[in-house]
Residue frames relative to the residue before (quaternion, step in Angstrom):
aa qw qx qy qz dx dy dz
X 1.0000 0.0000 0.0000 0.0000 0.00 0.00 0.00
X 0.7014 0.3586 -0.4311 0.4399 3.96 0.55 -0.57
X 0.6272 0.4922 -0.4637 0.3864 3.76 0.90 -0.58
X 0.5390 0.5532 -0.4576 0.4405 3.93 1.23 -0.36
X 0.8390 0.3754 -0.1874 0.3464 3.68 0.82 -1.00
X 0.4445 0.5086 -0.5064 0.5361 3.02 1.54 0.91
X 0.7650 0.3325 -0.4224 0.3548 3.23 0.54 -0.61
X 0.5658 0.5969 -0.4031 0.4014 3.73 1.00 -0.19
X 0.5996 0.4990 -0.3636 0.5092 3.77 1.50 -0.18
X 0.5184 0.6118 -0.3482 0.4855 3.24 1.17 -0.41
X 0.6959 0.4447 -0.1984 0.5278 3.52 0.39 -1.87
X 0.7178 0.4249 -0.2698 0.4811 3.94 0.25 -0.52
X 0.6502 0.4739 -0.2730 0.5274 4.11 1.07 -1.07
X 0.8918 0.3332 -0.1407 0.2719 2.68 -0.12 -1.53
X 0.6635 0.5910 -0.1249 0.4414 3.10 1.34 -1.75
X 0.0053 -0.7368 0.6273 0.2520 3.47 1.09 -1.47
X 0.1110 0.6852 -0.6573 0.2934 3.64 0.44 1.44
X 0.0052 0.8152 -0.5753 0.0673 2.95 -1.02 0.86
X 0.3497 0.6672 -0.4868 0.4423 3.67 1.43 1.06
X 0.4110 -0.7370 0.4305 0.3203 3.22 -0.84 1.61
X 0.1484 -0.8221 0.5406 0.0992 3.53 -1.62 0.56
X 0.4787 -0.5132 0.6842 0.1983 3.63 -1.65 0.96
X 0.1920 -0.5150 0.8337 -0.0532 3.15 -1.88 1.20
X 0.2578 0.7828 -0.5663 -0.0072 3.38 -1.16 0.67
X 0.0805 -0.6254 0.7680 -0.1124 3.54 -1.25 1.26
X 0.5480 -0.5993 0.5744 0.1031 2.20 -2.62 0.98
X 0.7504 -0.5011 0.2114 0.3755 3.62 -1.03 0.89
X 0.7384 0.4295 -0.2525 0.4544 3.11 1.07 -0.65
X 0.4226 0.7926 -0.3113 0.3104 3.48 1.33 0.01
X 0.3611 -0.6933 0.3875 0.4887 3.71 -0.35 -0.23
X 0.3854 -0.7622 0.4395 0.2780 3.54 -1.02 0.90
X 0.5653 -0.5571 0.3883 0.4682 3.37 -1.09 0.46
X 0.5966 -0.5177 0.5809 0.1964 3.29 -1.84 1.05
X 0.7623 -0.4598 0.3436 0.2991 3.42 -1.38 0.45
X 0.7595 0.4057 -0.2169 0.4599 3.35 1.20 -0.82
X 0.1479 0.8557 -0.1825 0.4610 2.34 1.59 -0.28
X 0.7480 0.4034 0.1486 0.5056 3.47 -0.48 -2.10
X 0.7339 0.3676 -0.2991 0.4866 3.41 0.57 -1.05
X 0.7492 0.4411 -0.3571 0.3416 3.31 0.53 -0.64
X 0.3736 0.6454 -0.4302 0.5088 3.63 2.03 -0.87
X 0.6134 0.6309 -0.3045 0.3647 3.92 0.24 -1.36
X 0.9123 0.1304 -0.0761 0.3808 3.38 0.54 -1.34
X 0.4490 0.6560 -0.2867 0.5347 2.95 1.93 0.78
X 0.4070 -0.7220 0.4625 0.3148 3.47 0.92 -0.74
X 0.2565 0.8038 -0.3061 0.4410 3.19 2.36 0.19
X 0.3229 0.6776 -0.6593 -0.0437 4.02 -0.76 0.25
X 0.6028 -0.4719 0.6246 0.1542 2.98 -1.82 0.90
X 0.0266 0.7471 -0.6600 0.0749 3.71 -1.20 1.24
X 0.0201 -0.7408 0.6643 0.0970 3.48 -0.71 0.66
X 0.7104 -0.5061 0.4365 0.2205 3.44 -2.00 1.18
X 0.4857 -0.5481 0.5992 0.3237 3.67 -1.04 0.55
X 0.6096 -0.5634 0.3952 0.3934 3.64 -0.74 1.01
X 0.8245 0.4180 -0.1664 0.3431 3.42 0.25 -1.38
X 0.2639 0.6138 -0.5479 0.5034 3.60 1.72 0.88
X 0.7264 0.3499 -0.2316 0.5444 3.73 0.36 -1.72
X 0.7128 0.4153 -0.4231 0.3748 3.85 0.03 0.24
X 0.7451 0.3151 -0.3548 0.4687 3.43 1.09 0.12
X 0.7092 0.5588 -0.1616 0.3984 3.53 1.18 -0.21
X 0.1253 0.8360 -0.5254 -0.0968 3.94 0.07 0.34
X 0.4487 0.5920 -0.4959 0.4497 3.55 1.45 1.02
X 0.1902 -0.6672 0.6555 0.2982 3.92 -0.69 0.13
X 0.6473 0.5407 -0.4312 0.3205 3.64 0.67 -0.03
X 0.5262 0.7026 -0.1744 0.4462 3.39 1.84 -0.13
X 0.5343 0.5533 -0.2691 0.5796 3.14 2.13 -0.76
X 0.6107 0.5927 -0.4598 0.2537 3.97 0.58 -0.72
X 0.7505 0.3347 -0.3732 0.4306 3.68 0.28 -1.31
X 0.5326 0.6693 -0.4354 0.2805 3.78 1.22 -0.03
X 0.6556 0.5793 -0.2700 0.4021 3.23 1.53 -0.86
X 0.5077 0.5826 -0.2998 0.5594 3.08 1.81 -0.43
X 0.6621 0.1940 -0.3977 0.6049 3.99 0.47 0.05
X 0.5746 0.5629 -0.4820 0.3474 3.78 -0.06 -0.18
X 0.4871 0.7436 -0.3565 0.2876 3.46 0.74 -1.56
X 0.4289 -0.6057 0.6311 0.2257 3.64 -1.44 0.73
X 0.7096 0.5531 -0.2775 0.3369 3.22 0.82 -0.90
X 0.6472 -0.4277 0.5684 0.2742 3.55 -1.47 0.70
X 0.7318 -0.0534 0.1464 0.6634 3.34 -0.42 -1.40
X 0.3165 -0.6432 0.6972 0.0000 3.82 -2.36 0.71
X 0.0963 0.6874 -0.7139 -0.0927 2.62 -1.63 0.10
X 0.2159 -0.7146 0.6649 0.0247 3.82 -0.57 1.53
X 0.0326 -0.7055 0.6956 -0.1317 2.28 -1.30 1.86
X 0.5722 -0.5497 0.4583 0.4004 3.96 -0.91 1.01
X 0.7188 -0.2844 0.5108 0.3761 3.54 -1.50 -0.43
X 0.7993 0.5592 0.1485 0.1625 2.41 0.31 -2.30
X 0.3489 0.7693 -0.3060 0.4390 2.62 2.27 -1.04
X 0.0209 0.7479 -0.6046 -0.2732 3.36 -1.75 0.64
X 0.3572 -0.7384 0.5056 0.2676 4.06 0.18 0.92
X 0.0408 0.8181 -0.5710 -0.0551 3.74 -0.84 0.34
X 0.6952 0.1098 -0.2920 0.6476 3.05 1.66 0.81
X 0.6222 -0.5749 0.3710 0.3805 3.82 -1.05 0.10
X 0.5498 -0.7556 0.3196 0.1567 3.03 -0.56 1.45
X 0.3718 0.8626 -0.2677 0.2142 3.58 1.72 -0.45
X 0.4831 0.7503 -0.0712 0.4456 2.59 1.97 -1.73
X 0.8166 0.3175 -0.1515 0.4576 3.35 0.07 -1.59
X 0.6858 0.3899 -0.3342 0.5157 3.87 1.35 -0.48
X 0.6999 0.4191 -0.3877 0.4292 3.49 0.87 0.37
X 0.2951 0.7777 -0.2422 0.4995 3.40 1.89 0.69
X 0.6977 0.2936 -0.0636 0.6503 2.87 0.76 -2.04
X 0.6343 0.4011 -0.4741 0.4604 3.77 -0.08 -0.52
X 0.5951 0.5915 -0.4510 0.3044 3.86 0.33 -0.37
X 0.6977 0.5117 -0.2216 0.4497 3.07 1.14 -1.08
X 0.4059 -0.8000 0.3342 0.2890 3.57 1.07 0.18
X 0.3616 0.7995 -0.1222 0.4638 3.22 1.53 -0.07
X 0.1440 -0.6219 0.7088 0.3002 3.94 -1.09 0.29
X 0.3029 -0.5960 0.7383 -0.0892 3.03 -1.43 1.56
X 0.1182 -0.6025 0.7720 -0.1646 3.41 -2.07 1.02
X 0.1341 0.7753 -0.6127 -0.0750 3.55 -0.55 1.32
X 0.1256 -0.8370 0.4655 0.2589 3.51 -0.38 -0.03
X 0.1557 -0.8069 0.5698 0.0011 3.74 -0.72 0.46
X 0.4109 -0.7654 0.4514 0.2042 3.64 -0.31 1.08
X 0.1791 -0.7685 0.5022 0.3537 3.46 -0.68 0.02
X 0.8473 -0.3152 0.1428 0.4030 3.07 -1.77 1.02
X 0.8237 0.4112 -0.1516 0.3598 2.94 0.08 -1.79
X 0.5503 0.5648 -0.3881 0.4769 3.52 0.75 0.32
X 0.6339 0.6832 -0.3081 0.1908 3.15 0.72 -1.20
């Protein structure tokens, strides 16, 4: 969670992104702190937490991602790691794929693989 809310101060400061966004953890996870919340509030930022019985069948976290992708409030997504570093607002690239009229899938390796 703090490496998510650095990059979401980033994406909001710097960027001046303004595409609403999903936090998600597993039940057993720590929940965000009031300030937390407050800042989700004045960000357009909410906090989601897995249905228990995700974390009881699964001892991969990499098993939780395409899940967040059916869970999601959202029409159309973009999943983005924690970890992720954005060096430009991401609006762009989702107003790309929606052009094409189309379900779209980008993938991007991570660094450390490379």
């Amino acid at each position: 969670l703090p490496q998510a809310m650095v990059s979401l101060a980033f994406l909001r400061g710097t960027l001046r992104s303004d595409l609403p966004v999903e936090v998600w953890r597993l039940a057993h996870e720590t929940a965000p702190t009031s300030g937390l919340l407050a800042f989700g509030r004045a960000n357009n930022i909410s906090f989601r937490t897995f249905p228990s019985e995700f974390s009881l069948h699964s001892a991969n976290k990499y098993t939780f991602k395409p899940a967040v992708l059916l869970l999601t409030s959202f029409d159309q997504a973009l999943f983005i790691d924690s970890d992720a570093v954005l060096m430009r607002d991401p609006s762009s690239l989702l107003e790309v794929l929606l052009a094409e009229e189309q379900r779209s899938a980008v993938f991007f390796r991570d660094f450390w693989t490379l």
